[in-house]
N, C-alpha and C positions, 0 to 999 in steps of 0.2 A: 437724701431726703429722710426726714423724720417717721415713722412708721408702726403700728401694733406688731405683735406677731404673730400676721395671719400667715398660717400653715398653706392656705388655699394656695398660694405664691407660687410656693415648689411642686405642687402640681400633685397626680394620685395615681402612680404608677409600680413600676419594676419594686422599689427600694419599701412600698408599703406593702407589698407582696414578702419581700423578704422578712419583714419584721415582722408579719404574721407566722412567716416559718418559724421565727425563734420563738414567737408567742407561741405556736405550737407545742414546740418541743420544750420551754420549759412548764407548759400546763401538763403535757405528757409526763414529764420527771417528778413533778410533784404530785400528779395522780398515783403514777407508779410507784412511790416511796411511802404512801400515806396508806395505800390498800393492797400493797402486794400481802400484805400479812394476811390477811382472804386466801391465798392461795398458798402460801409459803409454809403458814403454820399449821394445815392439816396435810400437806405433802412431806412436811419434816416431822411428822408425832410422832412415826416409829422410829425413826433413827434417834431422836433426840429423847424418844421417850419419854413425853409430855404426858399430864393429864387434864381435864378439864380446865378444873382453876389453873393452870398454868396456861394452857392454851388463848384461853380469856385474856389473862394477864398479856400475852405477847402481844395479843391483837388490839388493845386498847394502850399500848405503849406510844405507837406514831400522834394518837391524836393529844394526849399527854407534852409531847415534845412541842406539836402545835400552840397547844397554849401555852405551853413557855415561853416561848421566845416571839410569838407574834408583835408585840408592842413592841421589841428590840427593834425589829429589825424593820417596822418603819420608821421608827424615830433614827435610824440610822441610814435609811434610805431620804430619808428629808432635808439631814446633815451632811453626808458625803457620796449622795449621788445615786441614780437608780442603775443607770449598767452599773458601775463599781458593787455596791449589796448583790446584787443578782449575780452578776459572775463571781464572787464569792460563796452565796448560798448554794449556786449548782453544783461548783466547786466541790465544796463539802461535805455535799452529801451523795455526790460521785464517791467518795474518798469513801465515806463512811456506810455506804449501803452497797458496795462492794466488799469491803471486809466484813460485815454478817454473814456473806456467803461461806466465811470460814468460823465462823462460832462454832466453839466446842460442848456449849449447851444452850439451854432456853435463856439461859440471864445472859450470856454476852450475848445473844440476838439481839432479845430484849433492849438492852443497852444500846447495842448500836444501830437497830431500831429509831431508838428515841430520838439518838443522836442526829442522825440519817432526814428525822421529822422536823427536828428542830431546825435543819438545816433550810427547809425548805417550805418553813411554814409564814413567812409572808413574801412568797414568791409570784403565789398567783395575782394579789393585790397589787405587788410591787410593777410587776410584768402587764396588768392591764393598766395602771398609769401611764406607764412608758409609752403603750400600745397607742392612747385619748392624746400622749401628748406631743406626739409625732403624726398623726393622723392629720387629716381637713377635718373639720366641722359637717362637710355633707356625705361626709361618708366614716364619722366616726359611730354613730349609731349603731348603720349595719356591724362594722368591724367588731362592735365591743359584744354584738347581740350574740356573735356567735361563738364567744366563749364556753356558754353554758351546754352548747351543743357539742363543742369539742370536749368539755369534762366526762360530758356521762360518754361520747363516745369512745374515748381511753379508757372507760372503764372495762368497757362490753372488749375493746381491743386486747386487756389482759389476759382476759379467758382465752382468746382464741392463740397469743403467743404461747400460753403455759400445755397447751394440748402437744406440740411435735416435742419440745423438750420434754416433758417431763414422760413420756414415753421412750426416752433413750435409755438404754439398759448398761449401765455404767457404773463402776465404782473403784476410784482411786484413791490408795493411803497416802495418805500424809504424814510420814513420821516427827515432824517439831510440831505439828500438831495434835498429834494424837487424832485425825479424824478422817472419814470419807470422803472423796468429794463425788456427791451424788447426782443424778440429776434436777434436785430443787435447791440445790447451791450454786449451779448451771444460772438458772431461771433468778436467783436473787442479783446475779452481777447482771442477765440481760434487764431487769426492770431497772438496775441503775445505769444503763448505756446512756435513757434521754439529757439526764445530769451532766453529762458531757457533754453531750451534740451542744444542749440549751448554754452552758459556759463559753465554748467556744462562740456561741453566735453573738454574746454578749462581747466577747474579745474584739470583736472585729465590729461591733455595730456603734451609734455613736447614741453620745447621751443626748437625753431630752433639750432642747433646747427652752421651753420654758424652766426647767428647775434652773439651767444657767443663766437667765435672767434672776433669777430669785438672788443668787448669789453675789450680782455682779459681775457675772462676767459675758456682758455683753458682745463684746466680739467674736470669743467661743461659741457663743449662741450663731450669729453669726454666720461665721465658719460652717456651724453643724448645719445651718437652712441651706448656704452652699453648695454643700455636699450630698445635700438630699435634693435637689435641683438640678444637680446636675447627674445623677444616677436616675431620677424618674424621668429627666427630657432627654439627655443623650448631649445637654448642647455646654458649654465654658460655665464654671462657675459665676465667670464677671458677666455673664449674662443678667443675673439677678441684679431685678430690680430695685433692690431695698439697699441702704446706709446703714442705717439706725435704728436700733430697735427699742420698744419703751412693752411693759408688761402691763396690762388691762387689767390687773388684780390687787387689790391690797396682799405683800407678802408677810404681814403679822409680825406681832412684836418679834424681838427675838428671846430666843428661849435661854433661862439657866444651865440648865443639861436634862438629862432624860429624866429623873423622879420629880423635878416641879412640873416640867412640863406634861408631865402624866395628871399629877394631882392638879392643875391647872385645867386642865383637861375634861378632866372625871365630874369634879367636885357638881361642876351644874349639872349632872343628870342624875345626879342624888339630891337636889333638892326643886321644890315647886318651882314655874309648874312643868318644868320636863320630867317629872319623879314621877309622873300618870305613868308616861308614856316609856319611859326605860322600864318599870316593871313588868308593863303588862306586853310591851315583845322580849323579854326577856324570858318569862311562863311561854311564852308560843313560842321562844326557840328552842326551850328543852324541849316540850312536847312534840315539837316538829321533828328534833333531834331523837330523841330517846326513842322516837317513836318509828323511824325508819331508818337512819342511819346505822344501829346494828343487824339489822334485816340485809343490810348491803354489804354490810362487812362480810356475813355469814353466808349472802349468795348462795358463790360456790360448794360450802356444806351441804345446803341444803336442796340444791338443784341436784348435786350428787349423789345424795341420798335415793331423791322423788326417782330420777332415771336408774338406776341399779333395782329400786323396787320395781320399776314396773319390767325391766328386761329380765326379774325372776319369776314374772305374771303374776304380782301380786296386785292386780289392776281393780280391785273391788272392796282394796282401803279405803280410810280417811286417810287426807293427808298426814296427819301428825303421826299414823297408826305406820305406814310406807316408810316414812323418815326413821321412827326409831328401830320398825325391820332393818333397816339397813346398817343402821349402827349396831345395833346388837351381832349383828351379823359380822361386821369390822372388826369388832372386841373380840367376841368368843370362839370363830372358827378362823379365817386366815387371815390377820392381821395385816390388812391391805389398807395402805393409807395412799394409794393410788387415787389423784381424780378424772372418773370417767371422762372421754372424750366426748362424747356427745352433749354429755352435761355441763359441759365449759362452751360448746355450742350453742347450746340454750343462754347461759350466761350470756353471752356475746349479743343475740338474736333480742334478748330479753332490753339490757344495755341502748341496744341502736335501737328498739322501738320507741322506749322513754326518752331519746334522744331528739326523734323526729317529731314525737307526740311535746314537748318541748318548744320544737322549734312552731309547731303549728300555732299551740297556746301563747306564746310571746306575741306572735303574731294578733293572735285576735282579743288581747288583755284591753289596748283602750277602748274595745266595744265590748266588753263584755262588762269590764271593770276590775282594777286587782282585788276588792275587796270581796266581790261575788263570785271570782278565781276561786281566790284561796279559800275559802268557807267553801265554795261549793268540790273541791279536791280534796281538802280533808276530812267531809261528811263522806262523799263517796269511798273514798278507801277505807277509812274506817268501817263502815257499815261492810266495806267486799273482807275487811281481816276477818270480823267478827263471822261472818259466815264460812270462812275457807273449811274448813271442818266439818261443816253440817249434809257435809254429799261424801258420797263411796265410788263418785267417780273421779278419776285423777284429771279428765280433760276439764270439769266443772271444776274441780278444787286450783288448778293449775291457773286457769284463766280467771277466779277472783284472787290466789296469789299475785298475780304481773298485776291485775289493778290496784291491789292494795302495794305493791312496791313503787305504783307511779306515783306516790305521794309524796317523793323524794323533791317532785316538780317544785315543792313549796320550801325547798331552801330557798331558790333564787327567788320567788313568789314574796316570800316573809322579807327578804334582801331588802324589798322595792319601796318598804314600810318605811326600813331604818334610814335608807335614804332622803327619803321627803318630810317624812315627821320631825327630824328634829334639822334645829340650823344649821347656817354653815359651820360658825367656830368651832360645834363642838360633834360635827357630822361626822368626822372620818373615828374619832374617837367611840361614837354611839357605835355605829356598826363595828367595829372591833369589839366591844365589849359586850355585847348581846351576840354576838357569833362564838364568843370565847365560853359565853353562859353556856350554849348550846350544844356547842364542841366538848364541854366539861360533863355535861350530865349521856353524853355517848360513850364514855369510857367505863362508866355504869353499867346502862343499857346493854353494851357490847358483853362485857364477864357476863350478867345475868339472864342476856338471852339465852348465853349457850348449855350453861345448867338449865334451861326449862326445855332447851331443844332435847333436852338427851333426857330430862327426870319426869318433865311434868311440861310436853309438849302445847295441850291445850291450853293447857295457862297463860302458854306465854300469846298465845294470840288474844286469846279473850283481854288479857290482863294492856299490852301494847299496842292493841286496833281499839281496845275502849277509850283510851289513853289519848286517842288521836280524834276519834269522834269527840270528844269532849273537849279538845283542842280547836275543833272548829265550831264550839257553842261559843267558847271564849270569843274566836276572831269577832262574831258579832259586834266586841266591844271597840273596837277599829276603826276609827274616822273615817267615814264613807268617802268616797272620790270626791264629791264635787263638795265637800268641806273644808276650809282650808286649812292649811297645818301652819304649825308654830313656825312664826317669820323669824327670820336672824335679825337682831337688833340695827344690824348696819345695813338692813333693806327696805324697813320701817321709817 
C-alpha cells in the first residue's frame, strides 16, 4: 500500500525514550564543551599563569569555534546524513577536549578549545532534527520543549561535577610534557566523557528516516520505521503495516555545493522586504547576547567571589564592593585559584531554578504572548541589573543578581521570533545567521566583562543591564502575535 510517512505508525515507546537519552547526552557534550571554560579557566590561572586578557581570551575561544563551523556542518548534515555528522562531531571533540586536559599553556587550551567548539557547534541543531524527525506529531512538541530545560540544566549540572574533583589534592609530572596533571585537567576530560556516551549512541541508533526519503532511498527509510516498530511494540517487523513510502514535502532544488548554497541562501535576507526583519533581530540578539551570555560564562567567578566574601563577614558590602574583596584578596595574599564549594552550589541551585522558571514560562507564553514575554523579561532584568548595587545587603543584592541572570530565558524567547518571521526557504538559514550575530558579539562581551569585574565593577552593570533594558524598548518594534508574519511564497 501506498502511504506518507507517518511516524504515528511505529507507535511512542521504549526506542523514543532511548533517543531522548542520546539527545540528552549529546545536548550534555555540547554544553560541557562550550562552558566548561567557566570553570576550567579560573581553576587553571595559577598553574598556567594567566592573566586577565588572557583569561578572557580562553573563555571566548569555544564560542569563536561555534561560529565557524556552524554553517559546515548543517550543510553537511543535509548532504550525508544526521547520525553520520553527529557521530563524527561527538567524535571529535571527545578527541579534542580531552587532549586540552594536557595543554602545556593558555594557547594550546585555547586552541584546542576552539577546536573541541567547533566540533560541536551544530550538534545541538543537528540532534533536535533528528529528535522532530523520529518522533509522532503528538508528542513531538512535548519532546522538543524540553530541550531548553535540559540545556540550562547541564549547566547548573557542571557546577556540582567540578566541586568533589577539583577538591582532590593531586599532582602528577609528566615528563614528554613538561606539565602537571592536576585536579582541573581531571575535570577537563570528565566534561569531555558526554562526547563519547553521545558518539556511541549515535553508532548504534538509526538515521532519520525522512532525510532518507530526501535522498531516495526509500526502502532504507523503510527499514528504519521497521526497526523502530518493532523496538517500541515488541512485536515482528512484518508486522508493519506500510509498503511505500512517499515524502509530504517539496525536497528543493538541489544544491551546487556549500558556498552557493550559502549565498543562495543569505542573499534574501539582505534584501526588501525581509531586510526589516534580519536587522532588527539581529540588534536583539547581540543585546540579548552581549547582555547575558558573559554573565553566564563568568558565573562561577563571580558566585565564588560573592560566597568567600560573605564567609569572611564581609556581609554589609555592595555587591561589586564583596567581589573585588575577594579578588584582591586571590592576587595579593594566597594565590588561591580554588573554586569554593558551596559556590558551585549556588551555581547549580541558581542553573535549575532558571531551568524550571523556563519550563513554567514556556508553558504559559500562548496566553501571555511571546511578544509581551520577551519585553516584559528584558525590562525586568534590566531594571534588577541596574539596581544590584544600590543595597549593602548581599541577600537584596543576590536576589536582583538571579533575576537579572533569568534574562538568559530570551535566548529560546528571541529563537521563537526567527522561526515564524521569516519563511520557509530561507527559515533554517535566518536563524543560523542571527544566532551567529549573537553568538559573535558574546566573545566581546565575555573578554570585557571580565576587565570591568576586576577594574571598574559598577560599570560593568550599569553599562550591560542598561544595554538590555534598551533592548526591550527596541522589542517593542516586533510584530505583535496576532499579526501575521511574512508568508513563504510557496504557501501563498
Amino acid at each position: 500500500m501506498a502511504d506518507c510517512i507517518r511516524l504515528l505508525l511505529h507507535g511512542f515507546g521504549k526506542f523514543n525514550f532511548l533517543m531522548q537519552l542520546v539527545h540528552i547526552s549529546i545536548i550534555m557534550g555540547m554544553v560541557f564543551e562550550t562552558i566548561s571554560v567557566a570553570y576550567l579557566v579560573p581553576a587553571s590561572a595559577c598553574e598556567l599563569n594567566t592573566t586577565i586578557s588572557q583569561q578572557g581570551l580562553m573563555a571566548g575561544m569555544p564560542l569563536l569555534g561555534i561560529i565557524a563551523t556552524s554553517h559546515i556542518w548543517g550543510y553537511l548534515a543535509d548532504t550525508k546524513g544526521r547520525r553520520k555528522i553527529l557521530a563524527w562531531c561527538m567524535s571529535l571533540a571527545f578527541l579534542f577536549g580531552t587532549a586540552a586536559a594536557l595543554s602545556p599553556d593558555w594557547i594550546v587550551f585555547s586552541v584546542l578549545k576552539f577546536l573541541s567548539a567547533s566540533a560541536v557547534a551544530g550538534t545541538f541543531a543537528l540532534a533536535l532534527t533528528l529528535l522532530s524527525e523520529v518522533t509522532p506529531q503528538h508528542k513531538r512538541s512535548f519532546m522538543v520543549a524540553l530541550t531548553g530545560t535540559i540545556f540550562l540544566s547541564c549547566t547548573g549540572l557542571m557546577a556540582v561535577i567540578s566541586i568533589p574533583v577539583l577538591q582532590l589534592e593531586f599532582s602528577y609530572h609528566i615528563p614528554h610534557l613538561n606539565i602537571l596533571f592536576t585536579p582541573w585537567r581531571l575535570l577537563c576530560i570528565v566534561f569531555a566523557t558526554p562526547c563519547a556516551l553521545g558518539a556511541v549512541g549515535m553508532y548504534f541508533s538509526y538515521e532519520s528516516p525522512r532525510y532518507l526519503l530526501t535522498i531516495g532511498e526509500e526502502q532504507k527509510a523503510l527499514e528504519t520505521l521497521k526497526g523502530i516498530y518493532k523496538i517500541n511494540t515488541g512485536k515482528s517487523g512484518d508486522d508493519y503495516q506500510v509498503s511505500s513510502l512517499a515524502l509530504d514535502e517539496d525536497t528543493g532544488k538541489p544544491s551546487n555545493g556549500l558556498w552557493s548554497s550559502m549565498v543562495s541562501q543569505t542573499v534574501p535576507l539582505l534584501k526588501p522586504p525581509l531586510l526589516k526583519h534580519t536587522l532588527l533581530l539581529s540588534v536583539l540578539f547581540i543585546i540579548v547576547y552581549i547582555g547575558f551570555n558573559p554573565y553566564l560564562t563568568w558565573l562561577p567567578y563571580i558566585t565564588d567571589g560573592i560566597v568567600k566574601s560573605i564567609e569572611r563577614g564581609e556581609e554589609n558590602l555592595s555587591f561589586c564592593d564583596m567581589l573585588r574583596a575577594s579578588h584582591n584578596e586571590t592576587v595579593t595574599e594566597n594565590e588561591d585559584c580554588s573554586l569554593n564549594s558551596f559556590a558551585m552550589v549556588t551555581v547549580f541551585v541558581i542553573n535549575i531554578m532558571i531551568a524550571a522558571l523556563n519550563t513554567i514560562l514556556s508553558s504559559l507564553i500562548n496566553y501571555v504572548g511571546r511578544k509581551r514575554m520577551l519585553i516584559g523579561i528584558q525590562l525586568i532584568t534590566g531594571v534588577a541589573g541596574l539596581c544590584v548595587n544600590l543595597s549593602n545587603s548581599w541577600i537584596v543584592s543576590s536576589i536582583l543578581f538571579v533575576v537579572f541572570m533569568s534574562g538568559v530565558l530570551n535566548f529560546g524567547f528571541l529563537s521563537v521570533f526567527s522561526v515564524d518571521i521569516f519563511p520557509t526557504y530561507v527559515k533554517a538559514m535566518a536563524v543560523c545567521l542571527t544566532l551567529m550575530v549573537g553568538r559573535g558579539s558574546s566573545v566581546l562581551g565575555i573578554n570585557i566583562l571580565k576587565q570591568l569585574l576586576v577594574y571598574d565593577c559598577e560599570l560593568s552593570f550599569y553599562s550591560f543591564a542598561g544595554l538590555v533594558f534598551v533592548g526591550g524598548l527596541i522589542a517593542f518594534l516586533l510584530p505583535g502575535d496576532k499579526k501575521n508574519f511574512t508568508k513563504d511564497p510557496a504557501e501563498t
